[in-house]
N, C-alpha and C positions, 0 to 999 in steps of 0.2 A: 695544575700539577697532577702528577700519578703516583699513587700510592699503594703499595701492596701490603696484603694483609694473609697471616698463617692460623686457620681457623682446623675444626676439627671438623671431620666429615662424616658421616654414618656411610657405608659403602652398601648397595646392595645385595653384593656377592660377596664371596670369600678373599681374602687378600690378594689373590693373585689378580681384581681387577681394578691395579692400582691404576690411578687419573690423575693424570695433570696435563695442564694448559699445552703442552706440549707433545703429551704421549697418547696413544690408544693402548686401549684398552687389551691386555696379552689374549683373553677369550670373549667368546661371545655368550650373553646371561643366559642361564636356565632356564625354563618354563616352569618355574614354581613358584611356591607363596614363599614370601620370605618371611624368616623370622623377625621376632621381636627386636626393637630398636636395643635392649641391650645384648643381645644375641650377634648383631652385626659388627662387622668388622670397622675401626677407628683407622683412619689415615691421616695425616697433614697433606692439604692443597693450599697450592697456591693462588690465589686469584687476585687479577688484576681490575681495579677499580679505575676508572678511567676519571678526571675531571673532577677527583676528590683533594681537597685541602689536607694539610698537614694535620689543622685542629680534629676535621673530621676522622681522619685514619686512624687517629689515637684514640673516636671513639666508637667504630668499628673492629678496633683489634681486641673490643670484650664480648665481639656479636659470636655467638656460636652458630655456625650452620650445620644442619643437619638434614640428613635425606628421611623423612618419613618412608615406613618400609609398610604402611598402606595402599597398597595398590594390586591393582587385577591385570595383567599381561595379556595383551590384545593383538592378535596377527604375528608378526613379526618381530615388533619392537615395544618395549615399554617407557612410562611415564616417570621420573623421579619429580617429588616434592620438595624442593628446595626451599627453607623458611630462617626467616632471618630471629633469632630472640635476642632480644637486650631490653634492661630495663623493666622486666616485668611483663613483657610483651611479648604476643606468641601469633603464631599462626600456621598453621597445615594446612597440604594440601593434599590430597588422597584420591584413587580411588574407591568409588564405594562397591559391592557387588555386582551391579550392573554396567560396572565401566567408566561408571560415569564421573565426570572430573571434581572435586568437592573442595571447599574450602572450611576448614574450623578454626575459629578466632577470637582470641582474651585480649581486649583493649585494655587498657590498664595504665599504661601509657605511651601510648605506639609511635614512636619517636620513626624507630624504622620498620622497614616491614619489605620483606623482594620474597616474590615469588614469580620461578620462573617455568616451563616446562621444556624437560630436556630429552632426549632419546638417548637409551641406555648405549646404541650401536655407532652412536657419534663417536668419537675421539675425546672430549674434554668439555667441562661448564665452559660456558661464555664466559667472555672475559667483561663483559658489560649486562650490568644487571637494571632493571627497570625499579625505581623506589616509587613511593608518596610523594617526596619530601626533596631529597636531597642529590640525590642521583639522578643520571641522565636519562630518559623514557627509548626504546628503545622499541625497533620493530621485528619480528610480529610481536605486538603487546601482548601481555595477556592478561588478560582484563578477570582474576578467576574468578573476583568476588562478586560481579557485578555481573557476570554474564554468562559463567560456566557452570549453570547450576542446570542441573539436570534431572529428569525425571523419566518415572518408565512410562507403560503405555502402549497401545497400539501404534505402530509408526515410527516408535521411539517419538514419541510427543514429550510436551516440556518447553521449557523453555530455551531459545534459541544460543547459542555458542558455537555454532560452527562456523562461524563469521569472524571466528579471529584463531581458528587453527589453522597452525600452516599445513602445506598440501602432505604430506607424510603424515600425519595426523590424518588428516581427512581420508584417507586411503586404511591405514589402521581401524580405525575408528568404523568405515562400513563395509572393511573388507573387499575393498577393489581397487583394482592396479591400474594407480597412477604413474605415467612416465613423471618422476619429476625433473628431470634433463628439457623435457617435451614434453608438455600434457598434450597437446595432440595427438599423441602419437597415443596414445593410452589405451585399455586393452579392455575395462570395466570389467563387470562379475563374468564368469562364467554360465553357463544357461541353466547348469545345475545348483550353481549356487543361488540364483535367480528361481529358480524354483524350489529351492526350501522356502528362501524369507520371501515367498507367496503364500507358501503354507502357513509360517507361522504368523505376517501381517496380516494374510488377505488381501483383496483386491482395492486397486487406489481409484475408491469412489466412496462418496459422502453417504454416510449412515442413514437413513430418512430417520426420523425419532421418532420412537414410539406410538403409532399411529393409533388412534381412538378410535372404535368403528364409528360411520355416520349415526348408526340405533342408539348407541352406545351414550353418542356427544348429546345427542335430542333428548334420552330420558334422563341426562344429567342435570337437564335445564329445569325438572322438576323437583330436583333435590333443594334449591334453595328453599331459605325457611320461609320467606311470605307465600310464593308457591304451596309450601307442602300445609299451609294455614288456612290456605284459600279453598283448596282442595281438601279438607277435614270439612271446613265450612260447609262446601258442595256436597259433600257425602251426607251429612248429616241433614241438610235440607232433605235429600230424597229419601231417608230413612225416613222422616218425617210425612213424607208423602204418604210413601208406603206403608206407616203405621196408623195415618187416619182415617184406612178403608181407599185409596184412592180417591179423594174427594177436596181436599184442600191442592189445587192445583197452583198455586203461587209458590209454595216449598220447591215442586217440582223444575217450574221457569225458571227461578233463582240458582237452584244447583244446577238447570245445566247452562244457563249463562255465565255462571262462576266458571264451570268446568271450558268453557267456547273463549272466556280470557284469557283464562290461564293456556291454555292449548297456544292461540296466538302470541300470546307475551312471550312461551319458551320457544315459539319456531323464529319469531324473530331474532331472537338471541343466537340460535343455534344456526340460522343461515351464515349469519353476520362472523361466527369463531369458526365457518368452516372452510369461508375462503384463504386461510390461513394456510394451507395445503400448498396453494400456486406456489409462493415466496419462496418454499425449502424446493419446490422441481426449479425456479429459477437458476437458483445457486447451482444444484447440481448439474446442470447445461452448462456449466462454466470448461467443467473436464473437456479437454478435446477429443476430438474419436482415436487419432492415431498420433506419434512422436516417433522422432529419428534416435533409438538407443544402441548403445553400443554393446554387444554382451562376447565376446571370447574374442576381439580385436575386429569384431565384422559392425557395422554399419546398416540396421535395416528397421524400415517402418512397425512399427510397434504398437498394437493396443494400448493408448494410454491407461485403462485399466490394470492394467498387466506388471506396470512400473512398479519398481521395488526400490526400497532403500539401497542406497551403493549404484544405483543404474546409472552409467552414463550418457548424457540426453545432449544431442546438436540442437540448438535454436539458431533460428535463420529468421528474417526480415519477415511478417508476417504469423510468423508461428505463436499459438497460445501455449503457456507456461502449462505441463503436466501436471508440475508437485511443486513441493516448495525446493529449489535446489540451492546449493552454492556453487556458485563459477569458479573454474579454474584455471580456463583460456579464455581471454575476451579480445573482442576483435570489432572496436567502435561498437560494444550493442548498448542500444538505449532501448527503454521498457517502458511500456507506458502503463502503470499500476492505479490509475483512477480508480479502478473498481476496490480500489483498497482504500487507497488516499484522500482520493474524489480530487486530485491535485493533476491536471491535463497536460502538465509540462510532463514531458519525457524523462525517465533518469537515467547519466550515463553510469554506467556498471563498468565495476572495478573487482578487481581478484585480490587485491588485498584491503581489508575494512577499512574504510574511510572515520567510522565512528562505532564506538565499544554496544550502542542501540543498533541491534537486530534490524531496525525498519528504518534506519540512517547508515546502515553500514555500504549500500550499492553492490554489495560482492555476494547477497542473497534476494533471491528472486521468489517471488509467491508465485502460487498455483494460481490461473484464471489471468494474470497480466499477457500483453501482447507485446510481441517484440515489435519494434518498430523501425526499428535500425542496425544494421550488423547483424551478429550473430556471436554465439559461446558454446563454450563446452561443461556441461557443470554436472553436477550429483547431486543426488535424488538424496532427499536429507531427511523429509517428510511426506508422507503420502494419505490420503485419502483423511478421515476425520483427523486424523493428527494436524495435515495443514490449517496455515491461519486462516484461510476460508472456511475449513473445519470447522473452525472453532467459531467463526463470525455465525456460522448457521446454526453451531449448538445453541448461542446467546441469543440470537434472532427467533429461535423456534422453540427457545423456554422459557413458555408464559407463566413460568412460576406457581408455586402452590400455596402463596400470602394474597387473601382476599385485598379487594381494590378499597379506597375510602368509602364509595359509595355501599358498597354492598356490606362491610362492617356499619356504614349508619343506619342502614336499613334493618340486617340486622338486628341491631340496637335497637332498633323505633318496634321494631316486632316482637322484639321480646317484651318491651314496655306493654304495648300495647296487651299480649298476651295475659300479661299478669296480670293487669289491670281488669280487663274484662273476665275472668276466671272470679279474680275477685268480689267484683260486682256481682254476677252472674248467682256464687256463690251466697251472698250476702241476701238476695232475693229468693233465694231457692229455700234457703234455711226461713226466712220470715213467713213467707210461702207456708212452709209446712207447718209452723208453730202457728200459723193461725186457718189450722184446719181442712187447708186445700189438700185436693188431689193430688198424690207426687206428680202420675205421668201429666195433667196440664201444668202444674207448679211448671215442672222440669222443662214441656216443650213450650209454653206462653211464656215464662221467666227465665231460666237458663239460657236455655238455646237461642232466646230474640235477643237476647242484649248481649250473648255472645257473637253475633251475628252481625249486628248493630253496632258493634265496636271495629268492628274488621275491616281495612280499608279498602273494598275489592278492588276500586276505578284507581289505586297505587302504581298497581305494578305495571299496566296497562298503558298508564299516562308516561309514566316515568322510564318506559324499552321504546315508546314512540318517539317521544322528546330526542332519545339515545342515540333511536336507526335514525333520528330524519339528519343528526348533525354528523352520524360515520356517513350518511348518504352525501353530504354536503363536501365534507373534508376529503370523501372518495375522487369527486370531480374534480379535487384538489392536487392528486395523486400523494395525499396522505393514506395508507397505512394503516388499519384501524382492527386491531386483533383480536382484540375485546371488548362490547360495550362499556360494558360499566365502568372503565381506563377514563371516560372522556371525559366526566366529571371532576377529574382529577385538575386537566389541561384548566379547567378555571379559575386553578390559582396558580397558575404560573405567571410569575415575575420577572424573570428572566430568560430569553432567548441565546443561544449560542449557535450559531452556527456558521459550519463549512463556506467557504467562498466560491470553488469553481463546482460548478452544476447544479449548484443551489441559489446563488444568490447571480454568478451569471451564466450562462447559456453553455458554455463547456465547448465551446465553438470559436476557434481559433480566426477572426477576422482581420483584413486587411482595413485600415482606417484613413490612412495617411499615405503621400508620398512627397518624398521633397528631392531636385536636385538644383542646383545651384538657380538663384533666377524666377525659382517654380514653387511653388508647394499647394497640391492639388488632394481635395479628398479622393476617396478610392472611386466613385460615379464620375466625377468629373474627369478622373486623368485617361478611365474608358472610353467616355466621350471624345478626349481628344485625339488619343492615338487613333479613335475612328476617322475623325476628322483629316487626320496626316494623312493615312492609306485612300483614301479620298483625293486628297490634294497632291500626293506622293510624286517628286520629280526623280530620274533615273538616277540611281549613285545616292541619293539625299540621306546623310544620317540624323539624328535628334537626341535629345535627352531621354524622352520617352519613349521611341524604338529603343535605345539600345539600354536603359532599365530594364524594358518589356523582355527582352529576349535576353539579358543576365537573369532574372527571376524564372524564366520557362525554361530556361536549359540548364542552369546550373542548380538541380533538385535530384532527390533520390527516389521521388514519389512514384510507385510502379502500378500499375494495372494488375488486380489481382482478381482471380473468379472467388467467387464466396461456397463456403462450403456447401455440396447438395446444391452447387446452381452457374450456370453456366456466364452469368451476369459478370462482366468484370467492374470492378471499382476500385480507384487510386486509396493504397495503401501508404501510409508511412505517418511518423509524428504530427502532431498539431500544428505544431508552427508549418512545415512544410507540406503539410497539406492547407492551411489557407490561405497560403501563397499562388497552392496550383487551383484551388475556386478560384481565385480573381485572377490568374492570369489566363488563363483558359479565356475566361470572359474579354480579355486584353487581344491575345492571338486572334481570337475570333475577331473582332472588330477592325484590331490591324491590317491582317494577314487575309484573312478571310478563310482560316483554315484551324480545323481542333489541335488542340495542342497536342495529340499526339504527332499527328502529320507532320507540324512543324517539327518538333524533336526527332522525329525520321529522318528530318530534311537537313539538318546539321545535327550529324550524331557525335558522340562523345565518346574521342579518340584518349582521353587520360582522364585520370579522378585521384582522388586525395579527400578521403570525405572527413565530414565536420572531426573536430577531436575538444575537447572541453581543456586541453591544455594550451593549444593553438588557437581557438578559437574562432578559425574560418573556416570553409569549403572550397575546394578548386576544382574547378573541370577545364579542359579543353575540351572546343569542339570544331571540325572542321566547317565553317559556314559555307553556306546554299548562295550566299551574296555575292561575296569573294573568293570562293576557291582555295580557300586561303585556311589554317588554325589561330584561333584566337581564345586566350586565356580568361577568363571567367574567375572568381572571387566574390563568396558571399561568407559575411560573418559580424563577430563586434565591430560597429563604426569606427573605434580610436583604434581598435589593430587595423584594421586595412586602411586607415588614413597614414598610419606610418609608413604601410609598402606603398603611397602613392606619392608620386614627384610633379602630378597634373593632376586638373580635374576639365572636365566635359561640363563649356559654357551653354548656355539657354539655344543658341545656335547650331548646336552639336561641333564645334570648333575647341582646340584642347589647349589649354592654358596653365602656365605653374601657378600651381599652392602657394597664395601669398597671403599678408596679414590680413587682409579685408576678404579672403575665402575663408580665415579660419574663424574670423568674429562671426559672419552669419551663419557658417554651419555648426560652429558653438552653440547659439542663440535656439538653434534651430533642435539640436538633440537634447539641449537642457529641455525645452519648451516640452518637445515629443515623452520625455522620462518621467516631466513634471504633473503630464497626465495618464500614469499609468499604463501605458502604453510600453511595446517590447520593440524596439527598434533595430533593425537587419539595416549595414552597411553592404552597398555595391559597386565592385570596380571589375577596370576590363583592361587587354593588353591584346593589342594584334602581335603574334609572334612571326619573328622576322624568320624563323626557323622552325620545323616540326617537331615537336615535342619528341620524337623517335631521333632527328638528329640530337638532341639538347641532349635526354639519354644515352645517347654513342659516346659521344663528344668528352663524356666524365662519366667514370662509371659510378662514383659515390650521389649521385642524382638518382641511380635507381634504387638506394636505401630509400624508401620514401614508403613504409613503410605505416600503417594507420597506429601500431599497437606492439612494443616488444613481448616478450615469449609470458608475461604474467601480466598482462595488462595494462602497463603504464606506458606513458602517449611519447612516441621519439617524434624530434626533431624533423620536421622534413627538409629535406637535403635538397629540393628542388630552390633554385634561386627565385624567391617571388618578388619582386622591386621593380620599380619604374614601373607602379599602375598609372590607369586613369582612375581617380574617382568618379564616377558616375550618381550617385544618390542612394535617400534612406526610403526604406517603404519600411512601415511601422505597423502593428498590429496588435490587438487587442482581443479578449472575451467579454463579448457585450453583456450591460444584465438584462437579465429577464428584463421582458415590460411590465410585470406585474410586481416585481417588488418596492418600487418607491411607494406604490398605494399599500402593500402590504405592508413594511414597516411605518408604514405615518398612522395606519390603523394599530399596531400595536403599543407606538406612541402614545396617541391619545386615549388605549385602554391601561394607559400605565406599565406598561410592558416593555421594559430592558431589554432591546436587542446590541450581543456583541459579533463581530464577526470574524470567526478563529481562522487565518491564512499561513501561510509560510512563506509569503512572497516578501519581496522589501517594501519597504514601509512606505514608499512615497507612492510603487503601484498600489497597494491596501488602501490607503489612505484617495486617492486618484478615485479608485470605486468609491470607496464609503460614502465620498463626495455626489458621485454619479446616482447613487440611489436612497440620500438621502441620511444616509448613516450619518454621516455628518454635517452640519448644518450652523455651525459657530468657527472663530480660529480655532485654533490646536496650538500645542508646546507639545517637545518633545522631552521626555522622562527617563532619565537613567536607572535604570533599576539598580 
């Protein structure tokens, strides 16, 4: 049921901009502050609650809505704060001086609560409002409480929200014109407005921190206190020397062997904290040299340094991400953010947030990721230290100013030590002199030997060697080691966590399996045989394994690219699709007798339809070298392309229909493949009786086929795909490292808890943990 409700409104203007569901607004608002909420003008609105009960209307009809007259007017248009109070319960939404979107909130008992974000130049509130509780959720959400908190900064840094503003907002917000008709068409800053917020951000490159000189870092290493104890020790020895004529020459070996430890103990320390250096130029390599930005509707290569907030930036297959941006035309891109995630699966990107989390949302992109498919249109939201690489490097390269365990026990043992022997020393000195000795022997036979005596020199010596030989050890290890005196710490650790893809496996997208009806051959073995065919190969003869072999090498999007600074090409594009094209390269060669590029020369591809994550396949046409002929190609989820197949391709290469005992064994077959962790690609194929350019003619709503409508969500393709062949699965996996089953059964038996943190589904998690030992008993699964 619908139920309307007559609530009282705070207006921002003067009454003449009366609002209702119906009407616009008679003028357009001022550019000024507005006054105080009792200053404003009171109107009756009507608004339409959608999907609300009778009971509920009656207890909505005591909610007072009110526009909060906090806010800053930005570009063109501004924001109202719409907040719901009943019951004791409040909440605003404002801006603050910077712009920036805020929420203030009295729980008390927050039965209801909407807040929504409105443009003053629209016509009318929504007539649907987004609640907690009761009401229907609504998009664009807006998440204020949880994700529109903002802060200032270089970069405009803070924390992330522009992952659920709609596109007029985002345009607002960094002051560049977006088409929202067509963001394609959009026209980004101007070059002068591009050149203020250079002035006022600066250039979009990573801060180095605060660099210590090398002298600097070296004579800090003698500030510690057992150092500067040792070194009193030494001095006083040669004082000694020097005070007895030069003739007591053991004072003298003693200080300068003290001074010859101590010297080594701090260089080693200080080699070891100064390769810390490399790690912050790593990060900063990440920036690309150039980017395609848009500045006064023109199109042109660009200093990624140069990139400013509000820039709008073309990504294309291959390109590294500038800054941190949000998209606002996407066109199939998938991004591969390992370098964030450490997660190798590609993500598709989307123009409206998928999730209220910044790093779940797909519709914001970080600095340093690689496109790997498609391409978009986005804006520059974050630049240089602001980006979350930024930030990775500020936390990576702040070795903090709170000493380690070790060096507060050391400390500690030195102060003990100190006092103790002061006291001693002291205790002798005074007996010394009450029974009649000489102060200066008192002082240097008594004092000075048992203070002397007490001092541990061979400490600090033993205990920076022990240090370097285990950073030397964990270096070979490609562990990381910033600080000596940290390692000490690692010996009491209990528990391990950690990342799954490029840590615990190889990050390396492999071919494992292939099965088609009749067959199921590992990835060595099924090279072996298509060798064997092209071998034995009779004229016309087709097979399971030829025409697998050549659905996986022609229906990819993997391109040949040169690498920056070098003339070398190598096959660019996602994980999965590129270790598709390692093994079948390796395939074509032994078939064919030709690289796979050659082959793909030799039947090139006349139509495409690339992957989409709401269709879930890939299609090409491509005109084959065999036959003369076009033939239809499909790669994607096994159970979508087993519904467009009406046959599948016997062990013979002979084509037979899909009946119950094809669907029991290739069930058996993709549970088995799923149940080991494994990622399994479905393949089929269709000779067409007609050219894809007739099929085209023939209907023209075939050529909607279309990857991605005007804001990124996946249509329909219009082309008719049915009456495939099934042809077979080739499966693939990220192997693990060799070295981790012995590395965690080693930290097993040192008592040492390792978990390992994925994002994958739990039957491939559990598949590894299996493979490297993580798991080693049954399992029960756990509702949380």
């Amino acid at each position: 049921a619908s139920s309307f409700l007559i609530a009282e409104l705070g207006i921002l203007q003067s009454a003449n901009m009366n609002m209702h569901n119906d009407n616009k607004p008679s003028s357009e608002p001022k550019r000024e502050r507005v006054p105080s909420s009792d200053e404003t003008e009171l109107t009756n609105i009507r608004i339409n609650f959608n999907n609300v009960s009778p009971g509920q209307a009656r207890e909505l009809s005591t909610t007072r809505i009110q526009v909060n007259p906090s806010y800053q007017q930005r570009g063109s248009s501004a924001n109202l704060g719409i907040n719901a109070r009943r019951s004791g319960s409040s909440s605003v939404l404002f801006r603050d001086e910077a712009g920036a979107i805020k929420v203030e909130r009295n729980n008390t008992n927050a039965d209801l609560m909407i807040a929504v974000n409105k443009r003053i130049s629209q016509s009318s509130l929504p007539n649907v409002f987004a609640s907690s509780s009761r009401l229907p959720v609504v998009a664009p959400l807006l998440n204020a409480e949880d994700a529109l908190e903002r802060t200032g900064g270089k970069g405009a840094g803070g924390a992330f929200s522009e992952h659920l503003y709609p596109l007029e907002t985002i345009a607002d917000h960094f002051l560049t014109h977006i088409d929202y008709a067509n963001p394609a068409n959009s026209r980004g800053l101007t070059e002068s407005k591009a050149g203020e917020l250079l002035d006022e951000f600066g250039l979009n490159v990573l801060t180095p921190p605060p660099k210590v000189p090398l002298w600097l870092l070296f004579l800090l290493q003698f500030t510690n206190l057992l150092m500067v104890l040792l070194i009193f020790v030494s001095c006083v020895c040669i004082v000694l020397f020097l005070s007895t004529g030069f003739t007591v020459y053991d004072n003298l070996y003693i200080g300068i062997l003290l001074f010859i430890a101590v010297f080594i103990t701090c260089y080693e320390t200080f080699s070891q904290e100064a390769k810390s250096d490399s790690l912050m130029e790593k990060f900063r390599a990440m920036v690309p040299a150039q980017a395609s930005v848009i500045r006064d509707g023109v199109m042109k290569p660009t200093d990624a340094t140069m990139i400013v907030i509000g820039d709008l930036i073309r990504l294309k297959t291959g390109d590294k991400v500038p800054a941190d941006c949000r998209i606002i035309f996407n066109n199939s891109m998938k991004v591969d953010q390992s370098m964030i995630t450490g997660e190798s699966e590609p993500v598709d990107s989307l123009v409206i947030a998928a999730d209220p989390n910044a790093l779940e949302a797909r519709n914001i992109i970080f600095n340093g990721s690689l496109v790997v498919d498609g391409g978009c249109l986005a804006v520059a939201i974050r630049t240089g230290d602001a980006t979350l690489i930024g930030t990775m490097v500020e936390l990576t390269g702040d070795v903090g100013k709170e000493s380690s365990t070790l060096k507060k026990d050391i400390d500690y043992f030195v102060k003990i030590v100190t006092v103790f022997a002061i006291i001693q020393a002291a205790i002798v000195f005074i007996v010394g002199l009450s029974q009649g000795y000489d102060p200066i022997q008192v002082f240097i036979n008594g004092f000075v030997t048992i203070l002397i005596s007490n001092v541990p020199q061979g400490l600090p010596s033993t205990v920076t060697a022990c240090l370097f030989i285990v950073a030397d050890t964990m270096g070979k290890s490609n562990v990381f080691v910033k600080k000596l005196d940290v390692i000490e710490t690692l010996g009491s650790c209990t528990l391990i966590c950690t990342d799954k893809t490029g840590t615990l496996t190889q990050n390396l997208m492999t071919v494992a399996n292939l099965w088609s009806f009749g067959a199921r051959r590992v990835a060595d073995e099924f090279v072996e045989a298509v060798g064997e065919e092209g071998k034995n190969k009779t004229a016309g003869s087709v097979s399971q394994a030829q025409t697998l072999l050549e659905i996986a090498s022609l229906n990819s999007r993997v391109a040949l690219e040169s690498k920056e600074g070098s003339s070398e090409l190598v096959p660019n594009g996602d994980a999965t699709e590129l270790g598709l094209y390692r093994f079948v390269s390796a395939g074509v060669l032994a078939r064919f007798n030709r690289k796979i590029e050659e082959f793909r020369a030799a039947n090139p591809k006349v139509h495409e339809i690339p992957f989409n994550s709401a269709f879930k396949w890939q299609m090409t046409v491509h005109k084959m070298e065999s036959t003369g002929k076009q033939t239809l190609f499909l790669k994607g989820a096994p159970d979508v392309l087993l519904g467009k197949c009406g046959s599948y391709m016997d062990k013979d290469g002979s084509i037979k229909p899909i009946d119950a005992e094809f669907q029991r064994i290739y069930t058996a077959a993709y549970e088995d493949f799923g149940g080991n962790g494994e990622r399994v690609l479905g393949f089929a194929m269709r000779p067409m009786a007609k050219t894809i350019e007739e099929e085209l003619a023939a209907d023209p709503k075939y050529k909607e086929t279309l990857r991605t409508d005007m804001i990124g969500k996946p249509t329909d393709s219009k082309h008719p795909i049915t009456d495939l062949v099934f042809v077979g699965l080739i499966t693939l996996q990220d192997p693990p490292r060799d070295e981790v089953p012995q590395a965690i059964r080693e930290c097993h038996e040192a008592g040492v808890k390792v978990v390992m943190v994925t994002g994958d589904h739990p039957l491939t998690a559990a598949a590894i943990a299996r493979k490297i030992g993580l798991i080693t008993k049954p399992t029960r699964d756990v509702l949380a």
